[in-house]
ZAVO-814675 format. One record per residue: chain; x, y, z of N, C-alpha, C in turn. Coordinates in steps of 0.1 Angstrom, whole numbers. Layout:
ZAVO-814675
NODE,A,X,Y,Z,X,Y,Z,X,Y,Z
...
This chain:
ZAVO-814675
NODE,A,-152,-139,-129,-154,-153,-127,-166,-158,-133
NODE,A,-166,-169,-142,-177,-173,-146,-189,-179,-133
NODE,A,-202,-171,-145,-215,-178,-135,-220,-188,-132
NODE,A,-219,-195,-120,-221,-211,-118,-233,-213,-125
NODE,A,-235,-224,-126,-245,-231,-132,-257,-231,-122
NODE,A,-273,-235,-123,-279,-240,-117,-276,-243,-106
NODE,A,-269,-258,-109,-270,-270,-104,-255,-267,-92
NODE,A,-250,-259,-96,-242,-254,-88,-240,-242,-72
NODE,A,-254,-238,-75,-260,-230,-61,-259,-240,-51
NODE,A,-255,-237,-39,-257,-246,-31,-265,-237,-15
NODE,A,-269,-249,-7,-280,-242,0,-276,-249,14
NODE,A,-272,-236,25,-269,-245,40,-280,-239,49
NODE,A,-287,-255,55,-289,-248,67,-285,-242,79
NODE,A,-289,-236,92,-281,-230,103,-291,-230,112
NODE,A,-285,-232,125,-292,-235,135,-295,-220,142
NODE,A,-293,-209,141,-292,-199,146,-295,-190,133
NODE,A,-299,-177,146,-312,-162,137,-306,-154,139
NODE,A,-305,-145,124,-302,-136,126,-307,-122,121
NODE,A,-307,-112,123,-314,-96,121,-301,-87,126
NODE,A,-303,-76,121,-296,-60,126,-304,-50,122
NODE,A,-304,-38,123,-312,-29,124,-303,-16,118
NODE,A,-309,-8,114,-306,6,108,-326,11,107
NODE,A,-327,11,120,-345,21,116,-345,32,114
NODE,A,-351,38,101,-354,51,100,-365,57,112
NODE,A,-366,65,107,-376,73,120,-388,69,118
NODE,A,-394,67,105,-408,61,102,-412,47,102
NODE,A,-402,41,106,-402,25,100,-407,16,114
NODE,A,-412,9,112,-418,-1,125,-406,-9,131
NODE,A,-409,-9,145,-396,-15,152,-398,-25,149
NODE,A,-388,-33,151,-389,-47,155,-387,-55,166
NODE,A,-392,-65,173,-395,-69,186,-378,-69,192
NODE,A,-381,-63,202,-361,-72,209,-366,-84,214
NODE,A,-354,-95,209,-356,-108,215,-346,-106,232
NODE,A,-352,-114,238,-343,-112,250,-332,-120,249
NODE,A,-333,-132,238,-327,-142,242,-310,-134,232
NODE,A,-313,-125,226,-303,-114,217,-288,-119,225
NODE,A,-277,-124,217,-264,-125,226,-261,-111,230
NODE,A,-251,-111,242,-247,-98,246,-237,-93,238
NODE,A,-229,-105,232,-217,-96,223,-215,-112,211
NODE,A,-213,-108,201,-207,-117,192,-192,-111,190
NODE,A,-186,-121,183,-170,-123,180,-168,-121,165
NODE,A,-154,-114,166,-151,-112,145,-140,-134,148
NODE,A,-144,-137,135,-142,-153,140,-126,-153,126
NODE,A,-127,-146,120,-112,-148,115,-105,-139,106
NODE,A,-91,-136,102,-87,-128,96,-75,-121,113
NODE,A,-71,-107,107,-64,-102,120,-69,-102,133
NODE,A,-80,-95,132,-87,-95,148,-96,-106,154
NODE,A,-89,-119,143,-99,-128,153,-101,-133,162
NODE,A,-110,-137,171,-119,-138,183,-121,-126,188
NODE,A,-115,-113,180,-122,-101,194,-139,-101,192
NODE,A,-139,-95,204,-159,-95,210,-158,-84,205
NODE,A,-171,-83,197,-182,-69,196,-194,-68,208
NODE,A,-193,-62,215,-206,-52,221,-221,-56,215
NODE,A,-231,-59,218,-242,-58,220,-251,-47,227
NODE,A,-253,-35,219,-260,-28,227,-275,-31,227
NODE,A,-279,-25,240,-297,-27,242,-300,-23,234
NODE,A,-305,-20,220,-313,-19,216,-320,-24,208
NODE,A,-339,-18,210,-350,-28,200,-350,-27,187
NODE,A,-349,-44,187,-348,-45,169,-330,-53,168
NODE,A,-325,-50,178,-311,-51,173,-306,-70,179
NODE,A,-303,-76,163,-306,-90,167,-295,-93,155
NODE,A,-279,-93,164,-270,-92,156,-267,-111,146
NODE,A,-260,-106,131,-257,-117,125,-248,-131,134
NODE,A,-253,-137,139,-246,-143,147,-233,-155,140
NODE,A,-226,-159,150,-210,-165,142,-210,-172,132
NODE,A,-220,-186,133,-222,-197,123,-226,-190,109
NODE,A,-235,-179,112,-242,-174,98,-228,-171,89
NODE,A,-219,-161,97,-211,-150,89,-196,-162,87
NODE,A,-197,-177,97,-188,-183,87,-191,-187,76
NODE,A,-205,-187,72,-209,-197,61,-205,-182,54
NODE,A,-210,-173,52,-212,-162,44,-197,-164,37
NODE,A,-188,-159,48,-173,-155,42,-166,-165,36
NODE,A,-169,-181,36,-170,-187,30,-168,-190,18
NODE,A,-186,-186,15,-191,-179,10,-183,-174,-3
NODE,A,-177,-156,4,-170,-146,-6,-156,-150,-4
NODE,A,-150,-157,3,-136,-159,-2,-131,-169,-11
NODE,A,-147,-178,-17,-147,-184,-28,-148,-178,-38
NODE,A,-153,-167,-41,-156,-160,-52,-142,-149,-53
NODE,A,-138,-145,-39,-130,-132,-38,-114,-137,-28
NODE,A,-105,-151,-35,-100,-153,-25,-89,-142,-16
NODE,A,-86,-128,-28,-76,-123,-18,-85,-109,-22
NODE,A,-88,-106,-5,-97,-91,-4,-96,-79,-2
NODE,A,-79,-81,-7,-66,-66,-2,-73,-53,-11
NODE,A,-81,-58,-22,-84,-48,-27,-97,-43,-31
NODE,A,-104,-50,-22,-119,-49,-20,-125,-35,-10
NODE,A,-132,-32,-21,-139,-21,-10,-152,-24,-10
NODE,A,-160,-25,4,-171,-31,10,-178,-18,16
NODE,A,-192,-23,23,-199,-11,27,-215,-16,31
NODE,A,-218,-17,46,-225,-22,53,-236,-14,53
NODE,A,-247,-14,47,-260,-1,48,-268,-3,59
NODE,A,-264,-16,69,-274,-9,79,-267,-21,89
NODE,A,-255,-13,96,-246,-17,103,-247,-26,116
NODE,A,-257,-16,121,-259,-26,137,-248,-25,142
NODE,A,-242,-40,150,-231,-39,155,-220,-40,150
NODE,A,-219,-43,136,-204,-35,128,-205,-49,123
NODE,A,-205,-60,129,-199,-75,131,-197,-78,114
NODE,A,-201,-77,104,-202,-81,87,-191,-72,86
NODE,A,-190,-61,86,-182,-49,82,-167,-52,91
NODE,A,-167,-57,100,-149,-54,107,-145,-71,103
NODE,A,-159,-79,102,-152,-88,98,-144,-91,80
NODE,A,-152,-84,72,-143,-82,65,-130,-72,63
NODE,A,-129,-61,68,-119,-52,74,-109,-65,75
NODE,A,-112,-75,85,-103,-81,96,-93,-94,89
NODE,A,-105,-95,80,-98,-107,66,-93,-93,53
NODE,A,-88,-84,54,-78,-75,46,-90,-66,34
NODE,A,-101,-62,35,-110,-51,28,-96,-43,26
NODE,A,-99,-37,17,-92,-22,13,-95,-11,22
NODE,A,-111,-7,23,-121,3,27,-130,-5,32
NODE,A,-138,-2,41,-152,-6,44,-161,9,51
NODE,A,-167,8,49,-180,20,52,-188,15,57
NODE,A,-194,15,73,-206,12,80,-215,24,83
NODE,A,-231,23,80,-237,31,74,-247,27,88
NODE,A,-250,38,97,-259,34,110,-267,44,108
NODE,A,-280,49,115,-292,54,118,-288,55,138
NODE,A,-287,48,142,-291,53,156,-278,55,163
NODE,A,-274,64,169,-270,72,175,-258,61,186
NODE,A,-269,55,196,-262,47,205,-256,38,198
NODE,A,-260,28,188,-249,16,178,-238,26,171
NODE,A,-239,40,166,-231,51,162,-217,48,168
NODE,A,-219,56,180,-216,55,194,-199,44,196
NODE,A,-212,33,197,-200,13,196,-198,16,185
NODE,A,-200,13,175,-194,13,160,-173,23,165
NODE,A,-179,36,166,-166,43,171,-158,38,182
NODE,A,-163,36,189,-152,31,204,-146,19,195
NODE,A,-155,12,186,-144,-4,181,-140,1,170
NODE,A,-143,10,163,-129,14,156,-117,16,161
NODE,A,-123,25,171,-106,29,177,-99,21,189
NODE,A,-107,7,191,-99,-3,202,-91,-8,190
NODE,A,-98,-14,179,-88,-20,168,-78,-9,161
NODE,A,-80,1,159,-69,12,155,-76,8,139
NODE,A,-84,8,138,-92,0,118,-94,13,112
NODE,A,-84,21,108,-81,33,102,-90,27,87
NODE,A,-88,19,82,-95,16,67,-112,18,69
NODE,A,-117,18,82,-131,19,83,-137,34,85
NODE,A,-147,33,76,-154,47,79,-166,42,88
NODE,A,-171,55,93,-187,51,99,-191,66,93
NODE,A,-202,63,87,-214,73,90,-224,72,93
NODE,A,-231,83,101,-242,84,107,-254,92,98
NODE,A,-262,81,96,-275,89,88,-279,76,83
NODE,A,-291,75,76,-302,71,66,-293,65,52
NODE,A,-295,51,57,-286,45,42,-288,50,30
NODE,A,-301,47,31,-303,51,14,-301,66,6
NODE,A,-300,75,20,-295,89,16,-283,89,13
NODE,A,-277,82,25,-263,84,25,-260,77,8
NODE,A,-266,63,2,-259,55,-7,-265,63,-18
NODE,A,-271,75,-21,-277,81,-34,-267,92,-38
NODE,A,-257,90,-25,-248,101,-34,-234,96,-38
NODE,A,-233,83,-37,-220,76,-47,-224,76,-56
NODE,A,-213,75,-64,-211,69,-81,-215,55,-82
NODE,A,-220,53,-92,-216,40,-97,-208,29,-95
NODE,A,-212,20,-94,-200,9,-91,-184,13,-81
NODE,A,-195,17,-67,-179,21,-58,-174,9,-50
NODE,A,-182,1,-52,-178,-16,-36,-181,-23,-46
NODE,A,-168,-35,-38,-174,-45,-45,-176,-59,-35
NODE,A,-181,-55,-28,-191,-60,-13,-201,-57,-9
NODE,A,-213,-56,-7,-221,-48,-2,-233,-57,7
NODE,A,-234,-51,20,-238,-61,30,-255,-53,31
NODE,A,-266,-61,31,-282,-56,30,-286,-64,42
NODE,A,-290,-56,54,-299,-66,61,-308,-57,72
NODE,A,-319,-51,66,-324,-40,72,-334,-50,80
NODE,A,-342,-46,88,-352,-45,97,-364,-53,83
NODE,A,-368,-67,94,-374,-76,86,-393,-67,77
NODE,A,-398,-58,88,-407,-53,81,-406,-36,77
NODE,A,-394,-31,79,-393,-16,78,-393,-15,58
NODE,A,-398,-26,51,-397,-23,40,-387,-15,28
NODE,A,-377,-19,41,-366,-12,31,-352,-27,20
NODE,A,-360,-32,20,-351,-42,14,-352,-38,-5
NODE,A,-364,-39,-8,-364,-33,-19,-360,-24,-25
NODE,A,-356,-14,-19,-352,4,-22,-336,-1,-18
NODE,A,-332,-12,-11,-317,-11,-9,-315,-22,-19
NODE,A,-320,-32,-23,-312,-34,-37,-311,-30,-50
NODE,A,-322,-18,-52,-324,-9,-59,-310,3,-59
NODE,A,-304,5,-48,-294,10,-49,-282,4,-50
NODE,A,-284,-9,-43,-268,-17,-48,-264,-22,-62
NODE,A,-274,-25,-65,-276,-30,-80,-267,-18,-91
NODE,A,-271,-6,-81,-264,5,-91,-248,6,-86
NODE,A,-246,5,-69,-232,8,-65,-220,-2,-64
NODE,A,-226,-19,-67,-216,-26,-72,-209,-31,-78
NODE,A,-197,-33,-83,-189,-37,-94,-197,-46,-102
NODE,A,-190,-50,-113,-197,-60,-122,-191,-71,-118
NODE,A,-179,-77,-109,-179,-90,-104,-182,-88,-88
NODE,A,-189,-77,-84,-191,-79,-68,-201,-87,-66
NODE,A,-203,-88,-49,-210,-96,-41,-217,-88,-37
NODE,A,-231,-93,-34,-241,-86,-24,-246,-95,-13
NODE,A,-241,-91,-4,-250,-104,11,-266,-97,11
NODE,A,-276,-105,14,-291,-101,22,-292,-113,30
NODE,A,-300,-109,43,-304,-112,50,-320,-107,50
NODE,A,-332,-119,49,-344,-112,47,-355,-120,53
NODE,A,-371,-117,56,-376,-128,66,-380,-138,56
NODE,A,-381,-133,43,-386,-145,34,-374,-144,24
NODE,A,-379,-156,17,-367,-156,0,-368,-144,-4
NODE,A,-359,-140,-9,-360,-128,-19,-363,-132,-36
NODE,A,-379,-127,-35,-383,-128,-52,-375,-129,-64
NODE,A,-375,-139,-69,-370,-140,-89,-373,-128,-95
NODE,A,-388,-121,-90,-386,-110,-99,-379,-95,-93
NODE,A,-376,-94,-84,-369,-84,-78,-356,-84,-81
NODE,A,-351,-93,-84,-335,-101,-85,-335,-98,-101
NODE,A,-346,-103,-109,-343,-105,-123,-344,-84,-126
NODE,A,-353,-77,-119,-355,-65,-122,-342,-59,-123
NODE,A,-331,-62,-113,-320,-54,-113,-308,-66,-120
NODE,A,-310,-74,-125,-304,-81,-130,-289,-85,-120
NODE,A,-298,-92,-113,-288,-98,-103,-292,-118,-105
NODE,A,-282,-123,-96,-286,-137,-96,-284,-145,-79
NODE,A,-287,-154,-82,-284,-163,-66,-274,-169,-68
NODE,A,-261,-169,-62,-250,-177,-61,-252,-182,-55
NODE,A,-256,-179,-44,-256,-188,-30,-268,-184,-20
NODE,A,-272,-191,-12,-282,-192,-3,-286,-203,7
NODE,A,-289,-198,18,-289,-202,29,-302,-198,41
NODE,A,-307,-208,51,-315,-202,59,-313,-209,77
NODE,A,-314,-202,82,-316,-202,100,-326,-196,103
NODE,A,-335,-208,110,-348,-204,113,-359,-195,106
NODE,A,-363,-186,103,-374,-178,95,-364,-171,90
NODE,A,-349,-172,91,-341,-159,83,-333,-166,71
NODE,A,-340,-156,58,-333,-163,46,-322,-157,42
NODE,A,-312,-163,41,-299,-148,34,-292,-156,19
NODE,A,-286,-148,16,-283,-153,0,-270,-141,-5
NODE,A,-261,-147,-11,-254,-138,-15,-257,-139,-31
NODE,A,-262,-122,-37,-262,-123,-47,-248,-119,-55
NODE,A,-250,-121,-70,-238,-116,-81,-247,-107,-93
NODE,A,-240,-98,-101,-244,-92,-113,-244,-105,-117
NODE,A,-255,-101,-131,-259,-111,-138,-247,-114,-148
NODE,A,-239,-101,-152,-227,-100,-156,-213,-103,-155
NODE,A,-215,-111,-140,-202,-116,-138,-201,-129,-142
């Protein structure tokens, strides 16, 4: 699909915050908000309205509904039929980006967790939905994403922990694992830099912010 123009990015606000978490062992937590919902919903496709789980834990401050309608939005503008899309969540949390695309027809999706307990839910909701197309693994995103090929998704969802300084080192690896017409979602506490974007030769299609949280779905510069 040709690259929009300029003038053609468009930018929504949102009244609601969002964060998820994948902490490495070194990385500084992030505060739990109390006001954290206890469970968000997949909002369309097969399993829509089922509730996802909110587990306790710090740092974990799932993408909440309004954000992930604008998002899919979003990629079913760019990607109207997603039967043959393979996607892959690097720092999963409560799964909610990952089953929701599963749920609007992904091919594959791969949710990529660090902690144990979100591990844990991630599995019990695979197997309430019976979502045979979903993988989970447990470990360290960026270990786990250094051992694909090239261009294996062409979805790829970024939204680590606002100061664990892993945002850079994960578009450093998507840049290498997504197609030449895929999507990249971020979620980050500030804009994501022109020159971080222009280094991997990516662009801004779209962009959006709720409260201190900026997200943006990028494209190869290619597509």
């Amino acid at each position: 699909m040709e690259r929009p123009s300029a003038g053609s990015v468009t930018k929504h606000r949102v009244r609601t915050v969002s964060t998820r978490t994948n902490l490495p062992r070194n990385a500084p937590s992030a505060r739990h908000s109390a006001a954290a919902p206890q469970r968000v919903r997949i909002i369309g496709g097969r399993w829509k309205r089922t509730p996802l789980p909110v587990v306790d834990v710090v740092g974990l401050r799932p993408t909440p509904d309004r954000v992930r309608e604008t998002l899919f939005s979003w990629i079913e503008h760019f990607v109207p039929d997603l039967s043959a899309a393979r996607g892959v969540d690097l720092f999963a949390g409560t799964g909610a980006l990952g089953f929701e695309l599963a749920s609007r027809g992904a091919a594959r999706v791969t949710l990529i967790e660090s902690n144990r307990q979100l591990v844990d839910q991630l599995t019990r909701t695979k197997h309430k939905l019976a979502a045979d197309q979903i993988d989970i693994v447990a470990g360290d995103a960026l270990a786990v994403a250094a051992r694909w090929p090239d261009a294996s998704f062409d979805v790829i969802f970024i939204d680590p922990p606002f100061d664990s300084g892993l945002l850079a080192p994960a578009l450093t690896a998507t840049a290498r694992l997504i197609t030449q017409d895929g999507l990249i979602y971020v979620e980050a506490g500030t804009p994501v830099e022109e020159s971080l974007l222009s280094r991997h030769r990516l662009y801004r299609a779209r962009s959006g912010q709720a409260g201190r949280v900026h997200f943006h779905l990028l494209r190869p510069q290619s597509a």
